[in-house]
C-alpha positions in Angstrom: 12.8 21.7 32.9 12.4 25.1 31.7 9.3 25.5 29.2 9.8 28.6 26.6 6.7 29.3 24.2 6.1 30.2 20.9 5.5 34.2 22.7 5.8 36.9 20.0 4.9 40.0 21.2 3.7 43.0 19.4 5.7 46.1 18.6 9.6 46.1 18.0 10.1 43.1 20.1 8.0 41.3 18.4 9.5 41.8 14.8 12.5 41.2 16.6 12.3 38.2 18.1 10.6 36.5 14.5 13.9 37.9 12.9 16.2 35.7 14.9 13.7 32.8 14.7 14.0 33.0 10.9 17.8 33.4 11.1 18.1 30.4 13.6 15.9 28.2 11.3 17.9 29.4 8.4 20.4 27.7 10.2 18.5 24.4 10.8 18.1 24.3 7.5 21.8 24.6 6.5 22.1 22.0 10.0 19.5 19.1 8.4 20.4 19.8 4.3 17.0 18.5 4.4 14.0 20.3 2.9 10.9 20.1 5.6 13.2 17.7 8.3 14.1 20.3 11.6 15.5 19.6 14.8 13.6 21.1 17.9 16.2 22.8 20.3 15.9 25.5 22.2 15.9 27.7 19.7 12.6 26.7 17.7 9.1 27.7 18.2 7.3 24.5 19.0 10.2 23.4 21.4 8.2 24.5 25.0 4.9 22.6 23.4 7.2 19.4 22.4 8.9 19.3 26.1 5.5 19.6 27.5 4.4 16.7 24.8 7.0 14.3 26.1 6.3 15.3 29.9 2.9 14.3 29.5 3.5 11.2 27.6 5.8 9.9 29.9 3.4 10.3 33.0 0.4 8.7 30.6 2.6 5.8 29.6 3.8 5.2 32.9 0.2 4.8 34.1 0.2 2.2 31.6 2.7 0.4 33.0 1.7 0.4 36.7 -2.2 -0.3 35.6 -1.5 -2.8 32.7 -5.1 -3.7 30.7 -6.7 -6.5 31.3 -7.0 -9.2 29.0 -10.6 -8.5 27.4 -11.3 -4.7 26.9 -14.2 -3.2 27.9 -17.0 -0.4 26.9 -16.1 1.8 29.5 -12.0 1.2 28.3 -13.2 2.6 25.4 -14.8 5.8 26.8 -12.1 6.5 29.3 -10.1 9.5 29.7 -7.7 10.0 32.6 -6.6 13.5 33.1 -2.8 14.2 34.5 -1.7 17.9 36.4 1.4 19.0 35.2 3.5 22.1 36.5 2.5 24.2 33.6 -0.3 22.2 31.5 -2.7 19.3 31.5 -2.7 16.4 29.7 -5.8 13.7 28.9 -5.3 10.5 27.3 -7.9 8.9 25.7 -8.9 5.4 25.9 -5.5 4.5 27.2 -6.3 1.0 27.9 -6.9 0.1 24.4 -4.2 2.0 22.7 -2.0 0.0 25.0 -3.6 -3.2 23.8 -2.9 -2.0 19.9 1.1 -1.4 21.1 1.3 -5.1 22.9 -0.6 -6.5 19.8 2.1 -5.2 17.7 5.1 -6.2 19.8 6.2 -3.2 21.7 6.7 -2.8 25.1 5.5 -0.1 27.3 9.2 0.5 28.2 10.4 0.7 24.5 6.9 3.0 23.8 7.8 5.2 26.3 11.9 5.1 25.8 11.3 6.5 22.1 8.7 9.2 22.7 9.9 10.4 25.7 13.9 10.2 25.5 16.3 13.4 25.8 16.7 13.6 22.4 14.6 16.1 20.4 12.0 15.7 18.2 12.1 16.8 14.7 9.2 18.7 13.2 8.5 17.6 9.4 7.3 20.3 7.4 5.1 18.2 5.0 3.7 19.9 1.3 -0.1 18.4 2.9 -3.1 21.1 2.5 -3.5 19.9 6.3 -3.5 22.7 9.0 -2.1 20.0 10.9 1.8 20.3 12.4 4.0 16.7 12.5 6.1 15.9 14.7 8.6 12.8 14.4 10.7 11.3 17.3 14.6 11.3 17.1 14.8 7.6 16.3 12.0 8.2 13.8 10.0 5.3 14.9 6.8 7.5 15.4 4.7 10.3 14.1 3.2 12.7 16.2 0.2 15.2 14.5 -2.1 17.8 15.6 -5.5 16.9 15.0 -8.5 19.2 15.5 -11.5 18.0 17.7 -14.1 16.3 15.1 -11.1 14.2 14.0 -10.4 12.8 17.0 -14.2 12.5 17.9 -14.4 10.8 14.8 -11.3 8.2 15.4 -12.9 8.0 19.1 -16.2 7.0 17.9 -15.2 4.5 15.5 -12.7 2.7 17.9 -14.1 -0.5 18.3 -14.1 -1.0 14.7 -10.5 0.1 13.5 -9.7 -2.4 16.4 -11.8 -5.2 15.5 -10.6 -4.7 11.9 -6.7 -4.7 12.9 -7.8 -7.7 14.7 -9.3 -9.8 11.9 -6.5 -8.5 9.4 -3.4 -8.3 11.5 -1.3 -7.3 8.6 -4.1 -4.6 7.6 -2.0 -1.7 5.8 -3.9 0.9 7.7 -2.2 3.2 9.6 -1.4 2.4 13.3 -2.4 5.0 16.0 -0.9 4.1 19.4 -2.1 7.2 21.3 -5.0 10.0 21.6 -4.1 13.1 23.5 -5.0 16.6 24.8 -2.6 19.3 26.2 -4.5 22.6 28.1 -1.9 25.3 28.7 -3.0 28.1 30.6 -4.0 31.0 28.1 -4.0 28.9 25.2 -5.8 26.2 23.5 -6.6 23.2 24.0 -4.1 20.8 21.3 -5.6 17.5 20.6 -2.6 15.1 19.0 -2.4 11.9 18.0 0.6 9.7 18.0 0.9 6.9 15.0 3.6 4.4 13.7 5.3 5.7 11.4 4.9 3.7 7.8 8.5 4.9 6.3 10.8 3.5 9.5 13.4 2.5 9.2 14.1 5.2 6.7 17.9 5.0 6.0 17.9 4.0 2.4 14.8 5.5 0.8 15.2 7.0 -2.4 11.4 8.1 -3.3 8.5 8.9 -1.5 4.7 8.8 -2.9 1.9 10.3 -1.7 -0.9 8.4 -3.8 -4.8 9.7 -4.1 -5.7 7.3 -7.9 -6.3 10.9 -8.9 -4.6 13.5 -11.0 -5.8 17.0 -10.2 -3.3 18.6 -7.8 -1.3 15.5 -7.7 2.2 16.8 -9.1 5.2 18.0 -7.1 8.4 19.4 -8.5 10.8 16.6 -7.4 14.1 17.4 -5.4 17.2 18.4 -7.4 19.3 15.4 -8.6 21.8 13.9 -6.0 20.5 17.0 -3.2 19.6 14.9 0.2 16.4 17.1 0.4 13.2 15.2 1.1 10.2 15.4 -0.9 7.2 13.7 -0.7 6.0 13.2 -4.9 2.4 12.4 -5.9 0.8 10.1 -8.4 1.5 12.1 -11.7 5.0 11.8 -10.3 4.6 7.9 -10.1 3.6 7.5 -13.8 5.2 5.4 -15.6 7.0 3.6 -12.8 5.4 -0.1 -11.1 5.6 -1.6 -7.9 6.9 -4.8 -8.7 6.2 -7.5 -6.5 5.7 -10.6 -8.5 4.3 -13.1 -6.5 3.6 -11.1 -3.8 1.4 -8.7 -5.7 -1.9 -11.1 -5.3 -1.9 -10.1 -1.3 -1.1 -6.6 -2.2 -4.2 -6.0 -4.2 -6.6 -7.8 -1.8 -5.2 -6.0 1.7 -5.7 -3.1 -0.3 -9.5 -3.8 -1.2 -10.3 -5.1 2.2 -8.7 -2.0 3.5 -10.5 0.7 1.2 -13.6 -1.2 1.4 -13.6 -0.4 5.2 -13.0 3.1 4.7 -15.6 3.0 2.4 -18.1 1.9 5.4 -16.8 4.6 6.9 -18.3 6.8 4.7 -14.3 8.5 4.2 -12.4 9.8 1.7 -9.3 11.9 0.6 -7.3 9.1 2.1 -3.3 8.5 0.9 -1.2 5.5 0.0 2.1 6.4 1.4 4.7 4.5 -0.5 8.5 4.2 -0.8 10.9 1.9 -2.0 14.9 1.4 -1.9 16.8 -0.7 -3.9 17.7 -4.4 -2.5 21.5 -5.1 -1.6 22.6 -8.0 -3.9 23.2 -10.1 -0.9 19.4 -9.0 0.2 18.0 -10.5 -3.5 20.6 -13.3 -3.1 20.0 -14.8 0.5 19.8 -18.3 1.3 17.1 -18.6 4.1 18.0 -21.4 6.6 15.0 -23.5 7.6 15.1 -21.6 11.4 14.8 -18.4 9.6 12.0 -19.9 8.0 10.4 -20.6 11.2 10.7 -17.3 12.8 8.9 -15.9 9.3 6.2 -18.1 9.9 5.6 -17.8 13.6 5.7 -13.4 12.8 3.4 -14.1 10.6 0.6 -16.5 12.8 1.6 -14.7 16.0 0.5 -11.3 16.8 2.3 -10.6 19.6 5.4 -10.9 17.2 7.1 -7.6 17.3 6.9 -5.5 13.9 9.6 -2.7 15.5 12.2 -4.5 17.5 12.8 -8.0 15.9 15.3 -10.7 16.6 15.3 -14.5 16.2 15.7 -14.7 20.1 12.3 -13.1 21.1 10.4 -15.3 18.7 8.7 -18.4 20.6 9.4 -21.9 19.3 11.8 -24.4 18.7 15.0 -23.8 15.6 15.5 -26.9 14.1 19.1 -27.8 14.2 19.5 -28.2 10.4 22.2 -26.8 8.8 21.0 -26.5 5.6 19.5 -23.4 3.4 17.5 -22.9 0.4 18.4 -21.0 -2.5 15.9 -18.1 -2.9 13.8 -19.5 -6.1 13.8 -22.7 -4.3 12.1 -20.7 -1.1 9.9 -18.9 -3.1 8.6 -21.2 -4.9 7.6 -23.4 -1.5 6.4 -20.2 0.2 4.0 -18.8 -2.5 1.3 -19.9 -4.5 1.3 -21.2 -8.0 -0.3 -18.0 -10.0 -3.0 -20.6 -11.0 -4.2 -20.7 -8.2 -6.5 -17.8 -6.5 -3.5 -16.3 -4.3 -5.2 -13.9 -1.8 -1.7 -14.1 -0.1 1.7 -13.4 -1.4 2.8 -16.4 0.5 1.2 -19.9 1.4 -0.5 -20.3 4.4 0.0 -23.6 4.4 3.4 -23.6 4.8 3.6 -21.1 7.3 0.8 -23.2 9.7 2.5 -26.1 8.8 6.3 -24.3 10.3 4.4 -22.9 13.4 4.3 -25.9 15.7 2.2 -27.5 17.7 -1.2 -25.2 16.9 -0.4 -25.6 13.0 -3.8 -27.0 12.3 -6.6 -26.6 10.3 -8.1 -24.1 11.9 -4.7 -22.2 12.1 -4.4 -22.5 8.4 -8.1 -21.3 7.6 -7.9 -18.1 10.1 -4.3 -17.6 8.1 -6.8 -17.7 4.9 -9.4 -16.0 5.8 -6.8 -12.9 7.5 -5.0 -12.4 4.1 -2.1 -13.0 6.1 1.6 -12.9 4.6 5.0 -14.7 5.4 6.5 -11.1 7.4 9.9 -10.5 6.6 12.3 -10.3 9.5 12.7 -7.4 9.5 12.0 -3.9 11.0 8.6 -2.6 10.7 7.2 -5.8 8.5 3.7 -5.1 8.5 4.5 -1.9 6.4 7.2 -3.5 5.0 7.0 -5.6 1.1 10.2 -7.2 -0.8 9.9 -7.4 -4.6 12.8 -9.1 -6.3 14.9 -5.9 -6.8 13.4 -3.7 -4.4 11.6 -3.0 -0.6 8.7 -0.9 -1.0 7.5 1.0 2.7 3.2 0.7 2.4 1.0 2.1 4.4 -3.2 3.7 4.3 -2.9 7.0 6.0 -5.0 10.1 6.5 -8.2 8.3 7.1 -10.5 11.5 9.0 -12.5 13.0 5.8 -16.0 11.9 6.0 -18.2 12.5 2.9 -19.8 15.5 4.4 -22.8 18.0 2.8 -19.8 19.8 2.6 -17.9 17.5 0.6 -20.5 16.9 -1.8 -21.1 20.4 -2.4 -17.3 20.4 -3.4 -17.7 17.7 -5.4 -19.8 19.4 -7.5 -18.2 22.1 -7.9 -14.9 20.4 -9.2 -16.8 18.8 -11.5 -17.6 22.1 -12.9 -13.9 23.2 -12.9 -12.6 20.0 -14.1 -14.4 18.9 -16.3 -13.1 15.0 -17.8 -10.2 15.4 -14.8 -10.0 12.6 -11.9 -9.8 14.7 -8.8 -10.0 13.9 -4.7 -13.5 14.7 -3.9 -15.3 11.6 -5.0 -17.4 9.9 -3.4 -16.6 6.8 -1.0 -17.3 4.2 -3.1 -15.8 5.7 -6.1 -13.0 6.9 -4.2 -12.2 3.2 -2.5 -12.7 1.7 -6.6 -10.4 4.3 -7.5 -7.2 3.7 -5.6 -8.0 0.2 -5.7 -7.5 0.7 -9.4 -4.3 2.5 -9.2 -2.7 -0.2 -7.6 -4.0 -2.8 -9.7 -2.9 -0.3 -12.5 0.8 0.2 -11.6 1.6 -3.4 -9.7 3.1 -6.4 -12.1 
């Protein structure tokens, strides 16, 4: 395949060249109708670096599939890096062997990993209203997020590994982001572009009317929404937000607690700056009006308990276990009521453990029910994406912790301090850790019901 760069030369040609690169995306524009969504053909700037990109993954996941991880990881999985020769560029992967732990943990198949990231079909490049320095990239299907990340990021996601893993591993429907992939591409002559590639939080993205990027703060945190009924997306902020609630009802409980054993991580981290991504699209009547049949039940539960249960590609066919023959269904109070806890009691789950480990067969047990506990796990809805994925009684809310790189640095503090002197009385972004996890954690007990 042919690679073209981003070349812009000096002189005429130069100013040339930019002219019909601003005509062409002028055109994507007019193409998408979509404010910061663009197509990467031929034509656009990042469209040699993206074919590269997908070249490189392919080969990386490939080696995945031929040299599939063991069962237990080790130290020295953690500290790999294999390095691939390409025609025109190199690409390192970065602790391979775990990342492709993280994507069987979560359901996906090498194949289906690969299929998506690597397919004919361009990716799109997501012009995002973020401070960040960073460029996105999305695949066609929309499943995954690609971003440039500069190299103390990605030391710092490298060095704290073990933990995000071990974390994701004791809360398996953590709402922290999910990076599948750590990268770097050398082309000759240029820099060296670390990327990372993540699951995206808003997928599937069909029906989403709003988008919320939220900090708990309110300096800087208000963006002049799309026109009404224009298809153009824009991600809003918490000033934005006020006024509105994410109404879960008896889901909310598990909500708030994922979200304080999430920030509280973070927190040990020593991070801040961090964003709950939210969105939310109204529920088809049939949606809030289902009758759940005792096997759908089932396959609920065992998504739930079992973490190889797939949170991307999900039917009742790939889930393991018996279906009860049973013909009959259960009105949706009448299911929610058995699922979820009385609100007298201390709910740290929107749904009951108990009958979830009591549906998922033969290792239903105490133990089983306890680990269920002590996870804050929730009855998954079979659906898409579930981890990211909540149903209130009118409408599914997308939610997700991203942006998780910004340590509390001298730097930092120095910035606090001198926001405090600009703002005085104003809640702004540079707080510390521990205020800054209290905070959001705040927000969301603030504006959930």
């Amino acid at each position: 395949m042919e690679m073209s760069t981003a070349a812009g030369g000096p002189g005429t040609s130069g100013r040339r060249q930019r002219s019909v690169k601003r005509r062409r995306w002028g055109g994507l524009r007019q193409q998408w109708k979509l404010l910061g969504l663009f197509e990467i053909d031929q034509q656009h700037e990042f469209y040699g670096l993206t074919c590269m990109m997908k070249e490189g993954l392919a080969a990386a996941i490939q080696n995945t599939i031929d040299n599939p991880p063991t069962n237990e990881l080790t130290d020295e999985d953690f500290r790999l890096e294999v390095t691939q020769i390409h025609k025109d560029f190199t690409m390192e992967t970065f602790a391979g062997p775990v990342f492709a732990t993280l994507r069987g943990s979560l359901g996906m198949t090498e194949q289906e990993y690969q299929q998506s990231l690597c397919s004919e079909n361009c990716y799109l490049q997501f012009i995002s209203n973020s401070k960040s320095k960073a460029d996105f990239f999305l695949t066609n299907d929309k499943c995954f997020f690609l971003k440039t990340q500069n190299k103390r990021e990605i030391k710092f996601l490298l060095s704290n590994l073990k933990i995000y893993m071990e974390h994701l591993r004791k809360y398996p429907h953590s709402l922290l982001v999910k990076f599948l992939g750590v990268h770097r591409i050398q082309i000759p002559r240029r820099r060296k572009k670390y990327f990372i590639v993540m699951q995206s939080v808003f997928y599937p993205d069909d029906r989403i009317n709003a988008r919320y990027d939220i900090k708990g703060c309110e300096v800087s945190r208000w963006t002049e929404p799309a026109p009404e009924g224009s298809q153009i997306i824009v991600v809003l902020k918490d000033l934005n937000f006020e006024g509105q609630f994410i109404t879960l009802d008896q889901q909310r409980p598990w909500l708030l607690r994922q979200v304080e054993i999430d920030t509280y991580f973070l927190r040990q981290l020593n991070v801040l700056d961090y964003s709950l991504l939210l969105a939310h699209q109204p529920l088809h009547h049939d949606e809030r009006h289902q009758g759940f049949s005792f096997a759908t039940l089932i396959v609920r539960a065992k998504k739930s308990v079992n973490p190889g249960s797939s949170p991307i590609h999900t039917s009742a066919a790939t889930v393991p276990g018996a279906v009860l023959e049973e013909d009959g269904t259960l009105p949706l109070s009448e299911t929610d009521s058995s699922l979820t806890k009385p609100h007298g009691q201390d709910a740290s789950s929107g749904s009951s453990p108990r009958t979830c480990a009591k549906h998922s067969g033969p290792g239903g047990d105490e133990a089983e029910l306890q680990d269920f506990e002590a996870q804050n796990r929730r009855l998954l809805p079979n659906l898409k994406n579930p981890v990211h994925i909540i149903d209130g009684p009118e409408q599914r809310y997308f939610i997700g912790i991203i942006d998780i790189f910004t340590v509390y640095s001298f730097k930092k503090r120095l910035e606090h301090l001198w926001k405090r002197l600009r703002h005085p009385g104003r809640s702004f972004s540079t707080v510390s850790p521990q205020a800054y996890c209290l905070r959001l954690c705040q927000w969301v007990q603030d504006h959930t019901k």
